[in-house]
N, C-alpha and C positions, 0 to 999 in steps of 0.2 A: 217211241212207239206212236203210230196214227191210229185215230181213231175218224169212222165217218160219221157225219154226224147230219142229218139231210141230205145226205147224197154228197156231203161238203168234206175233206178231208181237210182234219183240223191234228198241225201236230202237237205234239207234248213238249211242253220249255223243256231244254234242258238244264243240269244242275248252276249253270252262272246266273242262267238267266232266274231260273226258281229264287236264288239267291237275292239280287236284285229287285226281285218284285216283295221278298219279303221285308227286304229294307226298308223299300216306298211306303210299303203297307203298314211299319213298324215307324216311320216318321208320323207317316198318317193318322194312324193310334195316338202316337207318343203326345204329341198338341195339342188335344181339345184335353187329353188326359191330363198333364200338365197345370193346362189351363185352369180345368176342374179342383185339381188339388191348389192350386192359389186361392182358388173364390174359398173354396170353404178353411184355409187356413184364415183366410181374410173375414170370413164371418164368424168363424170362433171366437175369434178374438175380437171383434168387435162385441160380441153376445157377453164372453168373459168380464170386458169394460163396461158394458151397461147393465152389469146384473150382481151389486155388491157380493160379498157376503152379511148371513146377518147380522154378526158383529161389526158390520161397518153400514149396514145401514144407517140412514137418514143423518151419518155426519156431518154433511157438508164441507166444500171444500178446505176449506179452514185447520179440520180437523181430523185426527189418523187413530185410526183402530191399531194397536199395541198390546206386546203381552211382556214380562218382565218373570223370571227366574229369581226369586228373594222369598225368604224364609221357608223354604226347600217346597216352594209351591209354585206354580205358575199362576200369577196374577194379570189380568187384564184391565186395559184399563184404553180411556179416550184423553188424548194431546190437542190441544193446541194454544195461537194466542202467544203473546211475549210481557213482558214484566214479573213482577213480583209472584211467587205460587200461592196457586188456589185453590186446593185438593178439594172435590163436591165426595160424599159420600152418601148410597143411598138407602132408603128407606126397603120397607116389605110391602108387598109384594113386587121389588120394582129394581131395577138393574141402574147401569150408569145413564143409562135415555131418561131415567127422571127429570135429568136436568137440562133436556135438549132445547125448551124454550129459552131459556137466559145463558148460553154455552156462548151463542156468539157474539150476544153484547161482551159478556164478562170478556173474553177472547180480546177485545177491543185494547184493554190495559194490564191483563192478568195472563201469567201462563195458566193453565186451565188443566187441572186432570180429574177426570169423572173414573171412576174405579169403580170396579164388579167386586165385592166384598168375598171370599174364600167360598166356593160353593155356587156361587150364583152367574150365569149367563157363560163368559169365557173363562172365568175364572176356576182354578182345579176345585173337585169335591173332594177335600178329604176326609178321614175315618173321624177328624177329633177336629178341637183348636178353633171351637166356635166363640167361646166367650169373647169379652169385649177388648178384653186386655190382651190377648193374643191376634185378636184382628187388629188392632194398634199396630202391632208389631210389623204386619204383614204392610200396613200404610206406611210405617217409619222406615222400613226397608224399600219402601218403592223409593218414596221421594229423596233415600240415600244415593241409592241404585242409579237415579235420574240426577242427579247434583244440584237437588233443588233445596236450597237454603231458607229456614224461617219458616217454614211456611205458614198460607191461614186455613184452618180447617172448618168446613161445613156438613154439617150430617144431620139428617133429619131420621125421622123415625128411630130405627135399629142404629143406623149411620150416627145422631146424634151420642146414640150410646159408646163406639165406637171414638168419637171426638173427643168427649168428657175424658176415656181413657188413655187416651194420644195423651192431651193436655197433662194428666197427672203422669205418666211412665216417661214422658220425653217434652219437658216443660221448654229445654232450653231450643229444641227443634222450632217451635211452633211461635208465632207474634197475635195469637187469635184465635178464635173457636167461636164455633156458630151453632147453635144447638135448636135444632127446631122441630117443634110440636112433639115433644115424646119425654115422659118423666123420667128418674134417672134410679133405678134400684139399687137401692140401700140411702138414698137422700131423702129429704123431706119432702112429702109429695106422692111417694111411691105408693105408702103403703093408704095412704088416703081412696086412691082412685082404683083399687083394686077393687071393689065391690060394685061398679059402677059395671052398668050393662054394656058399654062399650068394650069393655076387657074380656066380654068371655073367649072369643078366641085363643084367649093367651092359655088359658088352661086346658083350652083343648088341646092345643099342640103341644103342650108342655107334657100330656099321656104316653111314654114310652112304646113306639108300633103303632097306635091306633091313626094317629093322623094321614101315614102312610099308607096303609090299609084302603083308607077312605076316600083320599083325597087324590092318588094318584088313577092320572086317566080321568081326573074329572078338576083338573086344573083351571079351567076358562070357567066353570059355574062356581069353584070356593072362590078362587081371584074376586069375579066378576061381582058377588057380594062386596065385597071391600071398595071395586072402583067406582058403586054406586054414589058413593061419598065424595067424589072429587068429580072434577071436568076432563073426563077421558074420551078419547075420541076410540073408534072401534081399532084402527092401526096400532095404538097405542098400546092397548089392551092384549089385543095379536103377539104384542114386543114383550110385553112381559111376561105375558104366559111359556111364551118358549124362552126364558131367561129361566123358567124350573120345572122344564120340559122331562126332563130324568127323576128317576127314581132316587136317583142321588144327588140332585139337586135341591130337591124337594126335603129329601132327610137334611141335609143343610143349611137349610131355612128352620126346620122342626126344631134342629140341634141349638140354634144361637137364642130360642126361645126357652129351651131348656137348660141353658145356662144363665138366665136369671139371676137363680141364688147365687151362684158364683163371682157374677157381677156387683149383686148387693152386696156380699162379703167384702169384694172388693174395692168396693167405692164407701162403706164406713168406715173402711181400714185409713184411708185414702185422710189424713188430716194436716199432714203439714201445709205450712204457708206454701201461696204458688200464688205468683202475681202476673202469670194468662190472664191478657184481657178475655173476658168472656159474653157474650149475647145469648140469654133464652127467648125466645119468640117461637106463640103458637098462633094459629089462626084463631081468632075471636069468634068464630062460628063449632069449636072443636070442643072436646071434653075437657081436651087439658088445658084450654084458657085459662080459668080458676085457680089451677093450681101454678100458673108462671112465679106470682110472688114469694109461691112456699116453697118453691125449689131456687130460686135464687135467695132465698135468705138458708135455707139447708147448703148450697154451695159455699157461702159465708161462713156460716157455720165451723164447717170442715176444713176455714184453710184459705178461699177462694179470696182475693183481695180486691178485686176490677171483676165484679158481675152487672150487667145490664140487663133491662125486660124490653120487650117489645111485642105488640099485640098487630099482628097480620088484619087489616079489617078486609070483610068479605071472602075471609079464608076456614075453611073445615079443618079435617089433619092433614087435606093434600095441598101443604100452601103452595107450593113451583108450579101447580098446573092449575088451583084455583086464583092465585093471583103472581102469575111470575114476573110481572114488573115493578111492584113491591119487593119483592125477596130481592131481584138483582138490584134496588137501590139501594136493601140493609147490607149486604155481601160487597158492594162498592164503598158503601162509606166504612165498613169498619174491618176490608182489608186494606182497604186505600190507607186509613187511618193509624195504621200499625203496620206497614211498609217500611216506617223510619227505620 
């Protein structure tokens, strides 16, 4: 068909040629389009590479964010580093990053695992199974799980409670325990410091609902009480807060404080001989400085054959962040030490 078009008679392609021009037009298209889908596969994935997740933040390269299937939970935890195992356990309010300042010295001669305790940060929240002796369990299946032999365990706070009970349920696992800045329920010591003003949190949490109630949705200002006590930088603080970000997180942390008596039941029960070497150290700026000597002679007491003291100077109850090259030279001499 013609059409005129300014006086101009201009014909119509026919179907080869329509055909044709659609091709050209369709290569046309096809290459910048192409083009376009490369750049932005190529900046995903660069964007995916520069932008952890936040269970792998601030590992550095050394070290790999993992999770592990053992005692019907999924456990998370931080690797790295070669030699002898050195399982860090942490404290409250505070995930496997507690121990991110001394990770990559220790790394230097130790394998190295920092674990999220049941409940906390990557680790599952489950219904029960907070006490101390069944979080044990949850560590003794990791370090199975991983074919790591002997190991030396370190736990502070909650963590040390945690360690104490490793040491008594699976003596023959362990060449060592580290117990820092936290009294041990049902030993000598416990019931001493329990009127002391620094403990009332414990019995707030320990109120069945109410801490949950209260506390959730307003995580960064109860935390932030607590890291007033130590050398936290604002990042730090960021990290931990979203380590009990959930409602059931939160109840998980609530739970292992409400397992106390449990704990105490079970750690006076706790009296045959056991010759784990063992280390109590608190920071000498803390509450429970005072009582180091009455909990390792209550360890004695029960059984304990090889207990040591050591007093963190310049340290509160955050020893790892108020002096963490202390702590990594007690953790070097007395896994190094019991390596054999």
């Amino acid at each position: 068909m013609n059409h005129l078009v300014g006086g101009t008679t201009i014909q119509e392609p026919n179907v080869i040629t329509r055909l044709r021009m659609n091709r050209r037009l369709g290569r046309l298209i096809f290459f910048p389009v192409s083009v376009l889908l490369v750049w932005v596969t190529s900046f995903s994935q660069a964007q995916a590479q520069g932008h952890q997740s936040p269970l792998a933040a601030g590992l550095g390269k050394e070290f790999a964010s993992e999770t592990a299937r053992v005692n019907g939970i999924t456990l998370h935890y931080v690797r790295g580093g070669k030699g002898p195992a050195v399982i860090l356990i942490h404290g409250f309010p505070q995930d496997w990053f507690e121990y991110h300042a001394i990770r990559p010295r220790l790394a230097k001669q130790f394998t190295v695992i920092a674990v999220d305790l049941r409940g906390v940060g990557g680790s599952t929240a489950t219904p029960g199974g907070f006490n101390a002796a069944s979080m044990a369990a949850d560590v003794q299946q990791l370090a199975a799980a991983l074919q790591l032999e002997r190991v030396y365990i370190v736990g502070h706070d909650l963590g040390g409670m945690v360690a104490y009970a490793f040491v008594r349920c699976y003596p023959q696992a362990t060449r060592g325990a580290m117990i820092l800045d936290v009294p041990l329920p049902g030993i000598e010591g416990w019931d001493q410091i329990q009127g002391h003003p620094a403990m009332w949190h414990v019995r707030f949490m320990q109120v069945p609902g109410l801490p949950e109630k209260l506390v959730t949705g307003r995580q960064a200002d109860y935390f932030g009480y607590f890291f007033n006590f130590g050398k936290f930088t604002p990042s730090d603080v960021a990290h931990f807060v979203n380590a009990y970000a959930t409602p059931a997180q939160l109840h998980a942390v609530f739970e292992m404080y409400r397992a106390f008596p449990a704990n105490a039941q079970f750690n006076a029960a706790q009296r045959q001989p056991n010759d784990v070497p063992l280390l109590v150290a608190a920071g000498d700026g803390s509450p429970f400085a005072q009582l180091v000597p009455n909990i390792a002679e209550g360890l004695r007491a029960n059984g304990c054959a090889h207990v040591e003291t050591a007093l963190i100077h310049g340290a509160m109850h955050y020893v790892v962040e108020d002096q963490p090259e202390p702590v990594a030279d007690l953790i070097e001499r007395y896994a190094s030490l019991h390596s054999q």
